[in-house]
Every structure is written in C-alpha cells, then in structure tokens.
N, C-alpha and C positions, 0 to 999 in steps of 0.2 A: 235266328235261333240256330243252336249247334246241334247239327243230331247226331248221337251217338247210336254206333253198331253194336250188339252184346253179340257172343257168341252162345251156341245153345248150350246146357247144362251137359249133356254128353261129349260135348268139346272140349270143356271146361276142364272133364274131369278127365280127360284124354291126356288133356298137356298136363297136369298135372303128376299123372300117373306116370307118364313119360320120363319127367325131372325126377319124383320119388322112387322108381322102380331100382334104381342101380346103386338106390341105399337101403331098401325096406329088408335084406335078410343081415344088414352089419350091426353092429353095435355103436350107440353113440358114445359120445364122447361127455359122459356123465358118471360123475362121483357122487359118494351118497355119505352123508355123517347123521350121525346118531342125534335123536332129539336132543334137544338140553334142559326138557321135562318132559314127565311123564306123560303119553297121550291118553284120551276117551278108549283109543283104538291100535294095536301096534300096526306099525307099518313094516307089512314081509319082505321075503326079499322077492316074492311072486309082485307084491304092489310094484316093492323098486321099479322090475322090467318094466311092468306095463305101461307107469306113469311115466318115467322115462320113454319110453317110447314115444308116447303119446303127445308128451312135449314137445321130441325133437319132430316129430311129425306137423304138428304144430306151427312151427317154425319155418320148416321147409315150407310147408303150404305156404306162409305169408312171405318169404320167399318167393317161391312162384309168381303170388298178386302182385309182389313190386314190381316183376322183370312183364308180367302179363296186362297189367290192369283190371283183371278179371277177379272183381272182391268177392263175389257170390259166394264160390268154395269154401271161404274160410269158414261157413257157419257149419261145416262140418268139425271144428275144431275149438271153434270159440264160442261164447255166447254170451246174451246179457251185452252190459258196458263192454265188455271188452273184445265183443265182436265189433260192438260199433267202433272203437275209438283201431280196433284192428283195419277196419276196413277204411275208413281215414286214411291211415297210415298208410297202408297201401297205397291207395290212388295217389295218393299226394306223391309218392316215393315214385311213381312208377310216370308223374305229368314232370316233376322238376330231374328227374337221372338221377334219383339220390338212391340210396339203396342201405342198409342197413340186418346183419346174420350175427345171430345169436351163437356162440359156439360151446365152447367149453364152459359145462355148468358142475358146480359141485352146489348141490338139493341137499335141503336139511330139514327133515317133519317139523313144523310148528304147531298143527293141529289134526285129526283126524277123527269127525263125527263118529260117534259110537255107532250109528247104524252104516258105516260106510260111504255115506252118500258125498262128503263133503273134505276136502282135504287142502291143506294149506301150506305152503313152503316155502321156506327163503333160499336162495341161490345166489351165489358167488358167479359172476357169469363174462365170461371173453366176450366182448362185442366191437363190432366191425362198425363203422360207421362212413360211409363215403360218396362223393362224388366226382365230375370232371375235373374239377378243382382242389380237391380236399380227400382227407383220408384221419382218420381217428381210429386207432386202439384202445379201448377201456376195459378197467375191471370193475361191472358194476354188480351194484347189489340189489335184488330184486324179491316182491311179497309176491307170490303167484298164488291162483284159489283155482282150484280145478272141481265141477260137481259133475258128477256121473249119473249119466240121463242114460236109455235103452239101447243109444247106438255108440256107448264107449265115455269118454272123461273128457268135458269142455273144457277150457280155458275160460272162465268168469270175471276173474278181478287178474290184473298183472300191475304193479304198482313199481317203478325203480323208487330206490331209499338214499341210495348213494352213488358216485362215480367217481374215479379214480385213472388219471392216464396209467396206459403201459409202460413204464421205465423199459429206456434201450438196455438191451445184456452189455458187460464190459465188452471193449472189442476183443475178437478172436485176436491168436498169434498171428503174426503178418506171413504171407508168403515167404518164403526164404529158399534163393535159389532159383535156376532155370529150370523148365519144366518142356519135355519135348519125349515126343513120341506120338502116340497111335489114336484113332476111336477103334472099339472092339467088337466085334463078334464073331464068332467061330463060321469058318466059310459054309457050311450045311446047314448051318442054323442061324440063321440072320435074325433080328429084329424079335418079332411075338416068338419066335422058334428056340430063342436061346433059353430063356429058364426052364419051359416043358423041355429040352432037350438036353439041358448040359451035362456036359461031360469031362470028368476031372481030370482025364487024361490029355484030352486035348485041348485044356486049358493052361495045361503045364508047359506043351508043345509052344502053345503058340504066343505063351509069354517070353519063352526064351528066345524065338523068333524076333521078341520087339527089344528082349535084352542086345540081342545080337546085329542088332541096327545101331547101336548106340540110342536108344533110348532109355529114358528114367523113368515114363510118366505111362498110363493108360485110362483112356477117360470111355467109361463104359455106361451102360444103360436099365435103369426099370423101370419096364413099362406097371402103367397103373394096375390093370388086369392081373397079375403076375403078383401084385404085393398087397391087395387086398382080401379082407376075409371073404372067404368061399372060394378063392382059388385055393389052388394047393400051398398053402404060403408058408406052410412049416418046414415043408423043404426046399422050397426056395428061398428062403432064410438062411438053412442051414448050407445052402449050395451058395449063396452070398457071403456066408460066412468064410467058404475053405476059396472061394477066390480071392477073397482079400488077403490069406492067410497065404495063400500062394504066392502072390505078388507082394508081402513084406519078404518073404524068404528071399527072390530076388534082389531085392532091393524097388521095386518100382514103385511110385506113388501110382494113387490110383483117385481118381475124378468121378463121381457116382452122379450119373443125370437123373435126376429124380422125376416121375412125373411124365414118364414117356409116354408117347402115344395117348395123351388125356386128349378126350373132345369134347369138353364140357366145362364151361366156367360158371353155369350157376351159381348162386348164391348160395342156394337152396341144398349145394350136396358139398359146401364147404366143410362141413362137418364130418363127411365119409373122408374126405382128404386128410383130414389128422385124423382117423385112426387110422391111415395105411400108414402115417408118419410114422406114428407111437409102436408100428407093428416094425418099421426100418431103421429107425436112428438110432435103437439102440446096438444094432449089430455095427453099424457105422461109426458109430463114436468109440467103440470100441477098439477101433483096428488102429495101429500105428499109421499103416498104409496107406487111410482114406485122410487129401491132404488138402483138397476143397470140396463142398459140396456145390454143384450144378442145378440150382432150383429146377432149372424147365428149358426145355430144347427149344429154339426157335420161336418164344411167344410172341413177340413181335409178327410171324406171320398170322398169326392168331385174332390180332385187331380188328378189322375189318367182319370177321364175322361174329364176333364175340364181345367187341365194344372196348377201346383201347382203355377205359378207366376203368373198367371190369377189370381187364385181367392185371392191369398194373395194381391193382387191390389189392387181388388174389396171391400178385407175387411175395406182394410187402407182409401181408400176412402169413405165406408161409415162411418167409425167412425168421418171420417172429418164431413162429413156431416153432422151425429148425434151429435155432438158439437157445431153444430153450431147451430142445431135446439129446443136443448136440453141442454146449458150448464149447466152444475154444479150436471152433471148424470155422476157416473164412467162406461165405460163401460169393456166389456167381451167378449169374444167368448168360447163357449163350444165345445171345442174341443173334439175327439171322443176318446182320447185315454192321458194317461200320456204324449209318445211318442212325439205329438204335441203338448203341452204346453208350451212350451218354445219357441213357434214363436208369433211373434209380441208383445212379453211381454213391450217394451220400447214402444209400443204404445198402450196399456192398463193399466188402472188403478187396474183392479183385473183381475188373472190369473184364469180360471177355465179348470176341465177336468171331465169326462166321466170313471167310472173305473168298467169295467165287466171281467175285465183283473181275472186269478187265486187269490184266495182268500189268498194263501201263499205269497206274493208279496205285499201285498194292503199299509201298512206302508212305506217299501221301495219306492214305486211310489212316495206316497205323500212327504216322505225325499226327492224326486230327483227334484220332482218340487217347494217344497220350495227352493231351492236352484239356482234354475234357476230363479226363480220369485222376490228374494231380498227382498227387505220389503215389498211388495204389497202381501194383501187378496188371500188368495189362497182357492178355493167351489170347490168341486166334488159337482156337481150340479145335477150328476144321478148315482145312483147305484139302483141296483134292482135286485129281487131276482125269478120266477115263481113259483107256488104253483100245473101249471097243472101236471097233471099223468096220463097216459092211466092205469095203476095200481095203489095200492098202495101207491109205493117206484119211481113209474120211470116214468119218468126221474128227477119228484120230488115231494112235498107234502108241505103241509101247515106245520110242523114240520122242512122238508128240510131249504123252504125258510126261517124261522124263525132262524134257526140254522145259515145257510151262511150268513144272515145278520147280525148278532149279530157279528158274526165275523169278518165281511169287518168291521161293525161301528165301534168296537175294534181297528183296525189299522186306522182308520181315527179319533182318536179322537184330534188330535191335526191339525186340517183342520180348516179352519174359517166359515167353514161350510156345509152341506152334506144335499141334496136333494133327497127323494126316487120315484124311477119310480115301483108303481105312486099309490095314490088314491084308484083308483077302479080298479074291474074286466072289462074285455071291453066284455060285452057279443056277440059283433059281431065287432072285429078289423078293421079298414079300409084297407081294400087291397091295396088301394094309396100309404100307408105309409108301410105297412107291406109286402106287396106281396100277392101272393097267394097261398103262400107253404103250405097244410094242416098243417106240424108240426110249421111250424113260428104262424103262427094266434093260435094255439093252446098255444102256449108259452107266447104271446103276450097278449093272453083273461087271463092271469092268474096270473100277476104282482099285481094286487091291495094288498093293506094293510086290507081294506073291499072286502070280497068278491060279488060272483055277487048277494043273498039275501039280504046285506047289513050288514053283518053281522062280526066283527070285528076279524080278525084271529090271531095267537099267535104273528105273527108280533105287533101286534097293542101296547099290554103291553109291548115290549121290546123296542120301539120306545119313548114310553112315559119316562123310566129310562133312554136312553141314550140321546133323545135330553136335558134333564134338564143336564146331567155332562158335553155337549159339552158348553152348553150355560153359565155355571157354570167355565167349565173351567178345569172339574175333569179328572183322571185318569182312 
C-alpha cells in the first residue's frame, strides 16, 4: 500500500499565499465585452473587478495544485463538479510534470440571476498547455458558472467549447549589421539602484563614453520590481522612455533585458508577467533605438531550481507575447553559457550567449554555436574581464584584464556582435545580484572598462581597435 503524506491546512495555505501574494494588489490580464443580450441582472463594472479577480485567483490557486499536489485549497475557489474535476486535474498535472495556466481572458456576461447569486460567462482565453516534452499555445473558448456562497464566488461549471492553436506573428526584420559595445549601468547605481536612481545627466555622460569607444550598441536592464504595478512605474517608464530617446540621438542601438532579477517561475504568477509586459512594450516598440529584445538574463542558470521545462515554457510564452506587443522586434535570450544556446533557437530570431568559459576555447564555442544557430545573428552579449587585485598580480590587474580580453575578442571576431560586462567599476556591488561573498563583490566592483576615478583603463584603447575590425568585418 502507498501512503501518502498531506500537508496541514495552515501549510497549505502558506504556500499558497506565498505564490499569490506578489500578484494579489495587480491587475490581471482580463478584458470585458458587453453582453449580446439583455441580462435578469446588469453586470457593473464593481462585478467586473471582483469576478475578475476572483477568476484569476482561481487559477492561480490551481496553479499552485499542479506545481504542489496539494488539491484541498482549491475548494476555496471552486465547487460542485468543478471542484471535483479541478482537483483531478491537478493531481494528475502535478504526478505526470504536466502543467497547464490560464492567461489572457476576454469575459463576456451570458447570464446573471436576478437575485445575484448566479453568473455565467464565455471567455476567449490564452492557454498554456506543457510539459517535458511538449508545449501548446491555444486560443480557447470557454462556458464558466460562478455562484456566490458567504466566503466570495466559486467556480461551479467551467466547460471549454472550442480550441484553436496560436498562429506564429510574421517573422520580425532580421538583424542588420554588427552590434558591439557595452552592458549598462551607471557606476553608483548598479543593478536594483538604477531606476530608483536615474539620472539623465549621467546617462548622457555615460553613453557618450560608450560612443567614444567605438561602439554602436548598449544592452541594458529591467528588473521585474521596477516595472510592475505598485512600484513606481510611471516614471520609470517615462525615465525608460528619455534613455532610449538618448541613445537614438547618438546613434546606439539599445538591447532591453526584460525580466531581470525575476525569482519565480510559477505558473500560477504567469499572469502578473504580461501585465508588466503590456505596462513596457509599448514604450519599447515605440523607440527606433530598441533593436532586439532580450527575453531573460541567464535562464538557463535557472533550471535546476526551477525545473528546465518550466522555464523553457515561460520563455516561449513570453516571446509570444512580446510579439504580439512589439512586432517587428527580433527577439533573444542570453543564455549563460555556449552550452545552452542552442535551445529554442527555431523560436528566436537571434541566438545570443554569455562566454566566461577558458579563454583557449572562445572560437571553438562561437564555431559550435554558429552552427546550431543556421543563418540567424549570433551576440555574445557579455564577456568580461576583472581588473581587482588584493596584490599586484592576483588574482588580476588592469594589464591581466586587458590581456584576457584582447584575447577572448580575438576568437570572437567573427560573432555578429560582442558586448562587455560592463562600463564602469561598481564601487559598492548589489548584494541582490551578486551575493555577499567578500571575494565575489570584490570581483564584481572591478569589471569596468573606466574605472571607479573615471578614468579609462588599458582596456579602453584595445576596445576602440577591435570594435572598428568587428564592425568593419576585419581579421
């Protein structure tokens, strides 16, 4: 006989609250159309919020079941049949790795009891559908019954009527051109400290800085925190908006990594991630300047704690999304290593990776993933080189890192592009990002090409000669 462990009901609703808590003050991602007859009952737009709400909560919860096993919760959300056949689903979802989120719904009243109690509606709805093996985007169509008992609006009847795959968007314009220069952030303000902090002055400073390296390109960053409702996100919008605006006046392209600093790949808060989209891509699509989009930094380190068909779900889904909200933008993922560059290449338009890898190797790499990548753009978008030393010699110097880079850019010169990490010194690293390892932050404060005086290190002129041969085309 198998025995099963449950968890207690205050556990339950622990982890629950845990996955919901960093959506429960946003807005989902629900549109609302007008009946197409008359109801018992109008539906406000006080209903709207609530049922909406109540749905996408809904969801999330059966969310949770699938990643937890734990079906119990959901009868806070559903009931009737369609607790049962909920709680099915779940287990089942949660014993075979399959998983299945609800996303973008456009709700349309079909009925609403005259005393309130009872409410019915069809919805047009984005649906996720995947596992280890497999991945599905549909647009299906769905009867939902919701009755309202003392603790809120169950889910009762949920019925699909129709399904319909996603059609791919045309492809975007190709890449066009070499692409070389920088990743960014202002030396005082690294990482979580650049949108609470920016500053338009020294942003101007320090694009002209990468102008006057011979670069074209700057591949920069938003973290999730920063572009979601409840941060301050109006002006960092609008403070998104005059950097891009900055960097067409030069001339740079500019590389937006979306998704920074995300730690969470639930299912369940898929839905809080397109509305940060719907709140950035239109300022992004907007900009001449912005010339790829960068789904997510390094999710390949991500696997291992997050489940590698998880996040390669997530990715595919957001690229959907990013096309839809942004066509005719190629996008990317910067992978952390050659290794993973070659996953989801037939749903990218440009292949990009990450190469810190042995400096004996670095041509090799880039041979293996042009070769995986076919005709599509292939950016190492971060190499980088430290400069700190507790001595001298060690564990490096401003001669060291000028040396090993000269070298990487040597076997990378036939890349359609190469980006250095980074800029500047960080005279006080974010421990968010970096850790708190004295030797990491110390490694970390020391990548700049200026260092932390401002003052141009040997890097700087070896940068200037090789981005003109890459751009040129040379040997």
């Amino acid at each position: 006989m198998t025995h099963h462990t449950f968890a207690e009901p205050d556990e339950i609703i622990a982890r629950l609250r845990d996955v919901l808590d960093p959506v429960a003050d946003t807005e989902w991602t629900h549109d609302w159309e007008p009946p197409q007859r008359v109801l018992a009952r109008p539906i406000t737009k006080n209903d709207e919020v609530i049922l909406g709400a109540r749905i996408g909560e809904a969801w999330s919860a059966f969310g949770v079941a699938q990643k937890t096993g734990e079906t119990a919760i959901l009868a806070d959300w559903f009931g009737g049949v369609a607790l049962e056949r909920a709680q099915h689903a779940a287990a089942t979802a949660h014993a075979d790795e399959t998983r299945m989120a609800m996303l973008r719904q456009t709700l349309r009243p079909e009925f609403h009891h005259l005393d309130g109690s009872l409410v019915q509606l069809g919805s047009e709805t984005l649906t996720v559908r995947y596992a280890p093996d497999h991945y599905d985007l549909a647009q299906d169509t769905f009867r939902t019954t919701l009755l309202r008992r003392s603790t809120g609006w169950h889910v009762i009847g949920h019925e699909r009527l129709a399904s319909a795959p996603v059609d791919p968007p045309d492809a975007p314009v190709a890449l066009e051109g070499k692409f070389v220069g920088v990743n960014y952030y202002p030396a005082q303000t690294p990482w979580s400290l650049f949108w609470p902090g920016y500053d338009a002055t020294i942003i101007a400073e320090d694009l002209r800085l990468v102008v006057d390296l011979g670069g074209n390109a700057v591949r920069m960053f938003l973290p999730v925190d920063d572009f979601a409702p409840g941060s301050d996100l109006e002006r960092n919008l609008a403070n998104l908006g005059d950097f891009l605006r900055q960097a067409e006046a030069l001339g740079l392209q500019v590389m937006p990594t979306l998704f920074d600093m995300k730690g969470n790949y639930d299912i369940a808060t898929w839905d809080a991630d397109l509305v940060k989209l719907d709140a950035v891509l239109p300022v992004l699509a907007a900009s001449p300047a912005v010339t790829v989009i960068d789904i997510k930094n390094e999710p390949d380190l991500d696997f291992e704690t997050h489940g590698k068909a998880n996040v390669l779900a997530w990715l595919r889904t957001m690229a959907a999304e990013i096309r839809r909200g942004a066509p005719g933008i190629p996008l990317t993922v910067g992978w952390a290593s050659a290794e993973a560059a070659d996953l989801l290449v037939p749903h990218l338009e440009v292949v990009s990776y990450h190469d810190y890898a042995p400096l004996e190797g670095t041509a090799d790499r880039l041979a293996a993933v042009r070769a995986a990548a076919g005709d599509k753009p292939v950016l190492v978008t971060e190499i980088g080189a430290s400069a700190w030393s507790l001595t001298q010699d060690f564990p490096s110097s401003d001669a060291a890192q000028a040396r090993d880079l000269a070298t990487r850019l040597d076997g990378l010169t036939d890349a359609d592009g190469v980006l250095l990490w980074t800029l500047h010194d960080f005279p006080d690293p974010d421990s968010r990002a970096v850790g708190s390892s004295l030797w990491v932050r110390g490694l970390q404060a020391r990548y700049g090409i200026y260092d932390e005086t401002g003052k141009p290190r040997p890097l700087a002129a070896i940068l200037r000669t090789t981005f003109d041969k890459i751009l040129n085309g040379e040997k």
